[in-house]
PyMOL commands that place a pseudoatom at each C-alpha (Angstrom):
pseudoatom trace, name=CA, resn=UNK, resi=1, chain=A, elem=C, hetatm=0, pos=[34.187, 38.288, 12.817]
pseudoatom trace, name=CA, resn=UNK, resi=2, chain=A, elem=C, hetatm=0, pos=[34.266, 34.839, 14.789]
pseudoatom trace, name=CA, resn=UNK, resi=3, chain=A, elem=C, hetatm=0, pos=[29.992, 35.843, 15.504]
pseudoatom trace, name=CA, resn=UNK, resi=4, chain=A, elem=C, hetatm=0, pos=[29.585, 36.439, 12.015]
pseudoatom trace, name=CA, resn=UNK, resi=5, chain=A, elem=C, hetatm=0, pos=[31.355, 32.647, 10.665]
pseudoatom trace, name=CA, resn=UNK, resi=6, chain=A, elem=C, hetatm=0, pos=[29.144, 30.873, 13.663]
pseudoatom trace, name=CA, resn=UNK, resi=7, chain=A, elem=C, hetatm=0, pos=[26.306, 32.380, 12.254]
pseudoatom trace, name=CA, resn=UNK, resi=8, chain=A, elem=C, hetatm=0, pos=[27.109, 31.573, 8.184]
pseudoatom trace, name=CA, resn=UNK, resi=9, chain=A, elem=C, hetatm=0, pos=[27.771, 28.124, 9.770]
pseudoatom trace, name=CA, resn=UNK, resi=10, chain=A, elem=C, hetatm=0, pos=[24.971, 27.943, 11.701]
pseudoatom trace, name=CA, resn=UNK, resi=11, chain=A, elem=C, hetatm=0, pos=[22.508, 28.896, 8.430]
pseudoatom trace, name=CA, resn=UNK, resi=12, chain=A, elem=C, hetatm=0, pos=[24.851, 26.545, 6.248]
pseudoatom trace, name=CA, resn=UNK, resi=13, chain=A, elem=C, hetatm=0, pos=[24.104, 23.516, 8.256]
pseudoatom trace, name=CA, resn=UNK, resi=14, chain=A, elem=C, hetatm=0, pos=[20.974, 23.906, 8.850]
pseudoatom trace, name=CA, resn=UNK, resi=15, chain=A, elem=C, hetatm=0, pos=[20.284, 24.561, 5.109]
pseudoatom trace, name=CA, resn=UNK, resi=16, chain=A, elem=C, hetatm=0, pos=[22.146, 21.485, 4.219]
pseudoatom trace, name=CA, resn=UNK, resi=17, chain=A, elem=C, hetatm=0, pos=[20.682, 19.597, 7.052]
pseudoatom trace, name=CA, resn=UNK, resi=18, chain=A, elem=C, hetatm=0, pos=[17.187, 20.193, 6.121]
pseudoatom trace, name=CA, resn=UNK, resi=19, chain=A, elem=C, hetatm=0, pos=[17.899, 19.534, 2.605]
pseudoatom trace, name=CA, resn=UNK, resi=20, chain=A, elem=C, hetatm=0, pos=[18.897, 16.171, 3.288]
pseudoatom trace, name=CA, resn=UNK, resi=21, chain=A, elem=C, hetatm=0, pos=[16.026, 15.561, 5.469]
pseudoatom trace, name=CA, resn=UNK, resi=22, chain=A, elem=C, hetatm=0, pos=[13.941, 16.248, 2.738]
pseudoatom trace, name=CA, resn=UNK, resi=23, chain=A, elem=C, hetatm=0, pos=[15.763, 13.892, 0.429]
pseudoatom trace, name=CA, resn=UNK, resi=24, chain=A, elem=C, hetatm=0, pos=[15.683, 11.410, 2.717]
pseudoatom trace, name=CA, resn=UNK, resi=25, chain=A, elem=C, hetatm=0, pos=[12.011, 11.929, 3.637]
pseudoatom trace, name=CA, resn=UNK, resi=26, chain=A, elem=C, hetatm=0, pos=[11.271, 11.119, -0.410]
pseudoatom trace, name=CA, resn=UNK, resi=27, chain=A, elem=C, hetatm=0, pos=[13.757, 9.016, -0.975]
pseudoatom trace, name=CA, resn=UNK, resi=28, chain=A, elem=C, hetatm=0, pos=[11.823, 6.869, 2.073]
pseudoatom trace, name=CA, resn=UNK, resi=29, chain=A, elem=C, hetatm=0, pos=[8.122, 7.403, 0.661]
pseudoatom trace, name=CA, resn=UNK, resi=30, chain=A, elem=C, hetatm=0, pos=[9.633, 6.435, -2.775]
pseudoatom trace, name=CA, resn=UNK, resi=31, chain=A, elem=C, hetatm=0, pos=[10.891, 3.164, -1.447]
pseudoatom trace, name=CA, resn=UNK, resi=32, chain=A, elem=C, hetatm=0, pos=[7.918, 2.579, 0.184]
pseudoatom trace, name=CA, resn=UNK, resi=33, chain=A, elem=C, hetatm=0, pos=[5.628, 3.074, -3.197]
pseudoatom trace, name=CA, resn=UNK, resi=34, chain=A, elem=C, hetatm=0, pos=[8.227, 0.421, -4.812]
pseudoatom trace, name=CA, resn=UNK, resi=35, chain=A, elem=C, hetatm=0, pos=[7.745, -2.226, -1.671]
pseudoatom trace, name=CA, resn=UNK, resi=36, chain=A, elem=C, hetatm=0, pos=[3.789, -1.572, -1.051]
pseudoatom trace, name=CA, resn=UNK, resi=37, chain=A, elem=C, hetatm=0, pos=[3.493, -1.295, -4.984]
pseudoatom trace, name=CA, resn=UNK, resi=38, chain=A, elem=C, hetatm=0, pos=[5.361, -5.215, -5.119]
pseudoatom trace, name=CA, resn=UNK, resi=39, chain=A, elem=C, hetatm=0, pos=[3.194, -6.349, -2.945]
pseudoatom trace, name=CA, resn=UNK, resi=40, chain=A, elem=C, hetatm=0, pos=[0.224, -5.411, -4.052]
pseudoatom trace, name=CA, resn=UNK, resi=41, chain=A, elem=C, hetatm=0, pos=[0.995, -6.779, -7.523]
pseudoatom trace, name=CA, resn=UNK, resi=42, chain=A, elem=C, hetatm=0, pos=[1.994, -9.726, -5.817]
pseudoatom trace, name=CA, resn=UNK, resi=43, chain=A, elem=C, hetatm=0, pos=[-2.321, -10.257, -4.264]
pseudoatom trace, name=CA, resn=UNK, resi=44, chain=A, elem=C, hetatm=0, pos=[-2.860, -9.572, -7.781]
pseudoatom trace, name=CA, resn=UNK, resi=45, chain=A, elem=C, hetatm=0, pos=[-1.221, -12.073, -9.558]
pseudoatom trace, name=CA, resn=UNK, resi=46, chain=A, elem=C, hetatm=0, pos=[-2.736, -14.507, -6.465]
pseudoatom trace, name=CA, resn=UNK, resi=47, chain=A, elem=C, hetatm=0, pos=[-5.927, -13.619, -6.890]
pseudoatom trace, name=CA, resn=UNK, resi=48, chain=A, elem=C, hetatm=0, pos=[-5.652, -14.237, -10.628]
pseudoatom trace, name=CA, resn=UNK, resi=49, chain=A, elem=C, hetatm=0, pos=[-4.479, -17.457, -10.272]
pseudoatom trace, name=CA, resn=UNK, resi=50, chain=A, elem=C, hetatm=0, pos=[-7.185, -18.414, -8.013]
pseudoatom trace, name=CA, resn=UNK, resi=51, chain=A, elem=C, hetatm=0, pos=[-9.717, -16.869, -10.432]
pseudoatom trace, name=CA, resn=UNK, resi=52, chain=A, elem=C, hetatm=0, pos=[-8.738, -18.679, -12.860]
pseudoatom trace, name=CA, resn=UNK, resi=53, chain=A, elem=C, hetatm=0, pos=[-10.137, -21.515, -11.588]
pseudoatom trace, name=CA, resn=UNK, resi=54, chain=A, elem=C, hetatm=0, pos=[-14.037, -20.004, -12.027]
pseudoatom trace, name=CA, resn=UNK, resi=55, chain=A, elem=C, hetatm=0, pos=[-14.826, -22.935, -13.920]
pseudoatom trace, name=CA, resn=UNK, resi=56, chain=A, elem=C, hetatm=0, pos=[-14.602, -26.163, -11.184]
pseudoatom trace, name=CA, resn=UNK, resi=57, chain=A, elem=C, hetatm=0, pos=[-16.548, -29.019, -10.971]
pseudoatom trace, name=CA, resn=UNK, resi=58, chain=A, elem=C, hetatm=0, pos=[-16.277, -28.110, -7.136]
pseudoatom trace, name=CA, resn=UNK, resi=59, chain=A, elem=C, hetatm=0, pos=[-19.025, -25.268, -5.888]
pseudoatom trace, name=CA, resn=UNK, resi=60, chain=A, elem=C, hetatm=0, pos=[-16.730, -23.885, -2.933]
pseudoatom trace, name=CA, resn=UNK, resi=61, chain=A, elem=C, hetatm=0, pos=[-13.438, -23.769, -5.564]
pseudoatom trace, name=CA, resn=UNK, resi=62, chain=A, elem=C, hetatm=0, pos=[-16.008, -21.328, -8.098]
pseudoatom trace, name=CA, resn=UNK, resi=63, chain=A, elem=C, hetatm=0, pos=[-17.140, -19.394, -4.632]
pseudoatom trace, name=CA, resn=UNK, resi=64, chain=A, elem=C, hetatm=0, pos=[-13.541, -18.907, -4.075]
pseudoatom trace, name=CA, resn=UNK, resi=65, chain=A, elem=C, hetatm=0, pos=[-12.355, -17.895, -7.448]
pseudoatom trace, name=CA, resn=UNK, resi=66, chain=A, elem=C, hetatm=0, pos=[-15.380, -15.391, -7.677]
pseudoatom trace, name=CA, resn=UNK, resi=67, chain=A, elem=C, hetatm=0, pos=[-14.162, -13.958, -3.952]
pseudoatom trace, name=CA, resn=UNK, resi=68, chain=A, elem=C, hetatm=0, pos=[-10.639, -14.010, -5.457]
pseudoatom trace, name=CA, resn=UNK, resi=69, chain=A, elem=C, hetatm=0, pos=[-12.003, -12.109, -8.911]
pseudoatom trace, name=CA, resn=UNK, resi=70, chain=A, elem=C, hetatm=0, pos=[-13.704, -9.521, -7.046]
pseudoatom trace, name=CA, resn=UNK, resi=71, chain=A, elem=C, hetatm=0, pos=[-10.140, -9.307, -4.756]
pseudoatom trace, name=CA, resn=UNK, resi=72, chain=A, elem=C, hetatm=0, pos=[-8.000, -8.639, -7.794]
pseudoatom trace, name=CA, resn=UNK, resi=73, chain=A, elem=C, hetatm=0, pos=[-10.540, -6.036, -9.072]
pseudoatom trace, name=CA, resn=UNK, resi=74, chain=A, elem=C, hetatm=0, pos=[-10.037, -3.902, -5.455]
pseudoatom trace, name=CA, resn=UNK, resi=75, chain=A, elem=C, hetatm=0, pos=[-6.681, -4.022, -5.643]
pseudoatom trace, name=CA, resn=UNK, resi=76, chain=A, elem=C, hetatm=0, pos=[-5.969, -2.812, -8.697]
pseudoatom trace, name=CA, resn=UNK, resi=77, chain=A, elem=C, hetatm=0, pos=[-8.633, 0.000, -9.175]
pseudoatom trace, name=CA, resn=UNK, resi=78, chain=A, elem=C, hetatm=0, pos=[-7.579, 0.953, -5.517]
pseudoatom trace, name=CA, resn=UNK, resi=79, chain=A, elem=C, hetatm=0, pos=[-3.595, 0.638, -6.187]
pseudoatom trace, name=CA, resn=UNK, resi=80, chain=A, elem=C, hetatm=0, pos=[-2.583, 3.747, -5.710]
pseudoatom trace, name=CA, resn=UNK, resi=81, chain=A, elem=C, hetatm=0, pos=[-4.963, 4.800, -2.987]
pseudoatom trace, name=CA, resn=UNK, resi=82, chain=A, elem=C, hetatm=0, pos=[-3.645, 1.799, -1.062]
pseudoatom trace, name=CA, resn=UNK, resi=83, chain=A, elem=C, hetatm=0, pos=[-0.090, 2.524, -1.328]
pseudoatom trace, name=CA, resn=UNK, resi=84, chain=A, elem=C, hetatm=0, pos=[-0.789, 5.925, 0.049]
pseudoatom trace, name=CA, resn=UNK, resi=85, chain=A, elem=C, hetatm=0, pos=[-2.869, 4.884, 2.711]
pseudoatom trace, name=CA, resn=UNK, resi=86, chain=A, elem=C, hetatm=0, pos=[-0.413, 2.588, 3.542]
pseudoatom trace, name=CA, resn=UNK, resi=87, chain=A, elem=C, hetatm=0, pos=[2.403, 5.470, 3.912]
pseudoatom trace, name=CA, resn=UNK, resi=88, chain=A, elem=C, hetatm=0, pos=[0.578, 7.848, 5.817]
pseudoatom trace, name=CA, resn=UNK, resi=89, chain=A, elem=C, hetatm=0, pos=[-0.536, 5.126, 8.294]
pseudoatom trace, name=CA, resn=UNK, resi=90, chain=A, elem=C, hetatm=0, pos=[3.175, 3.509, 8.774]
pseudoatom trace, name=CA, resn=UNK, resi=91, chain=A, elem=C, hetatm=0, pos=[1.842, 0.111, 8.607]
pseudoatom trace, name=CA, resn=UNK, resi=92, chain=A, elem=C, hetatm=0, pos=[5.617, -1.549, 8.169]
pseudoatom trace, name=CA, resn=UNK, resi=93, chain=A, elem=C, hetatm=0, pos=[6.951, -3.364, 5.754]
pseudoatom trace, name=CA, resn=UNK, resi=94, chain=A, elem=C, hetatm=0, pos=[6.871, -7.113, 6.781]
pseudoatom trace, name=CA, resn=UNK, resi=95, chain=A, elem=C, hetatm=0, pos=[4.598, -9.102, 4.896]
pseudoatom trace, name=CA, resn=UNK, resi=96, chain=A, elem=C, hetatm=0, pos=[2.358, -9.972, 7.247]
pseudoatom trace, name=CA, resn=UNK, resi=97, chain=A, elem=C, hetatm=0, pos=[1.438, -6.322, 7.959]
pseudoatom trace, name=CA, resn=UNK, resi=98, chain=A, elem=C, hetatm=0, pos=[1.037, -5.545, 4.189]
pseudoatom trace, name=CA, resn=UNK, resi=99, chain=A, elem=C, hetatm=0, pos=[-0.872, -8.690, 3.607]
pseudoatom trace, name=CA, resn=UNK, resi=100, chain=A, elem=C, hetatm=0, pos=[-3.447, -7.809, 6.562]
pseudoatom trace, name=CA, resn=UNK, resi=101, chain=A, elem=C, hetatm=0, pos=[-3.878, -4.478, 5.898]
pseudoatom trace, name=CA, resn=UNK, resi=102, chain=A, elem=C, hetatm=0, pos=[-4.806, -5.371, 2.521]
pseudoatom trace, name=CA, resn=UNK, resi=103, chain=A, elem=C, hetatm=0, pos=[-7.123, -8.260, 3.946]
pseudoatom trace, name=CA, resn=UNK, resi=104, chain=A, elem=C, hetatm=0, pos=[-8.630, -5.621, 5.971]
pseudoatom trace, name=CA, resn=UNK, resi=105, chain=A, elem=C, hetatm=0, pos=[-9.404, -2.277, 3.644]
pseudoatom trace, name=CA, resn=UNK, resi=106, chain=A, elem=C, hetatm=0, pos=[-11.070, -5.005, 0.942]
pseudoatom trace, name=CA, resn=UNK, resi=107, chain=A, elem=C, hetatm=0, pos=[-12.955, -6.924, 3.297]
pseudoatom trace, name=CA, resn=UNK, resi=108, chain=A, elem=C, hetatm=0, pos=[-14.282, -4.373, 5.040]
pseudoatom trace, name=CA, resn=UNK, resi=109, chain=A, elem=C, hetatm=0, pos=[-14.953, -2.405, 1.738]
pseudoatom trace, name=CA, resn=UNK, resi=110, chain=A, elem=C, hetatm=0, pos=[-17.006, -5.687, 0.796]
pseudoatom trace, name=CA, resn=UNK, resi=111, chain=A, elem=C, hetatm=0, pos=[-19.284, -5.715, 3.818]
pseudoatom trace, name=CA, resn=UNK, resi=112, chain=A, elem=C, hetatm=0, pos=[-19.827, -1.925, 3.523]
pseudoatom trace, name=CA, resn=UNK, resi=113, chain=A, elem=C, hetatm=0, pos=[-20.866, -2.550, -0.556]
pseudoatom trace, name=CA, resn=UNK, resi=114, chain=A, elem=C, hetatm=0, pos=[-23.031, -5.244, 1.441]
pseudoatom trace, name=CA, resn=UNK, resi=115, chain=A, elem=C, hetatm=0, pos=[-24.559, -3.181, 3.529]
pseudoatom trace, name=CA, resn=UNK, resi=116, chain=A, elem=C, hetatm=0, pos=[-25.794, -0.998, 0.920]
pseudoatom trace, name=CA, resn=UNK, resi=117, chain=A, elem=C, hetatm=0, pos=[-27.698, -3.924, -1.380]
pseudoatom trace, name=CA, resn=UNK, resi=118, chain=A, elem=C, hetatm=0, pos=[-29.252, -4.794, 1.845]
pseudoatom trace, name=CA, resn=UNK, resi=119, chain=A, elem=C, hetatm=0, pos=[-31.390, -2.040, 2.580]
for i in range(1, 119): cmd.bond("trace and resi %d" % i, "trace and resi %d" % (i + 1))
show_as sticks, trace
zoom trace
């Protein structure tokens, strides 16, 4: 009797344990959508801004706002690519991390597209 309760106890918790990891495991890669998914909207409305200003008087300003055009573009047609890249590579969520990581996949996605009008 006492074997067979350690062992229905033994299955129960591990049931329930292992259902909670699993909660917690999405519960976590939800959160993370909603914070990677903020800050990528966040570059977005930046790079708008700065886009916005395509029509300067100043050369380097319309350089920058066409940079900055091109920018907003990435992120949103690569949104949701992004955010998943950035859960399975467990980048963090400070904003510096998020904001270089970002830096990083659309700049080097840039010189790659480069690469490719070049030859």
């Amino acid at each position: 009797m006492k074997k067979t309760f350690a062992i229905f106890f033994m299955v129960t918790f591990l049931s329930l344990f292992g259902a909670h990891s699993a909660m917690s495991v999405e519960t976590k890669s939800a959160e993370l959508e909603r914070v990677y998914g903020s800050y990528i909207e966040k570059h977005i409305s930046r790079c708008d801004s700065k886009a916005a200003r395509k029509n300067s008087a100043s050369e380097h300003i319309r350089q920058e706002a066409a940079l900055h055009c091109l920018m907003g573009h990435f992120y949103r047609e690569h949104r949701t690519a992004l955010i998943n890249d950035m859960i399975a590579e467990g980048i963090g969520t400070k904003k510096h991390q998020v904001d270089h990581y970002l830096n990083s996949k659309f700049f080097h996605t840039l010189r790659e597209a480069a690469k490719t009008l070049s030859h």
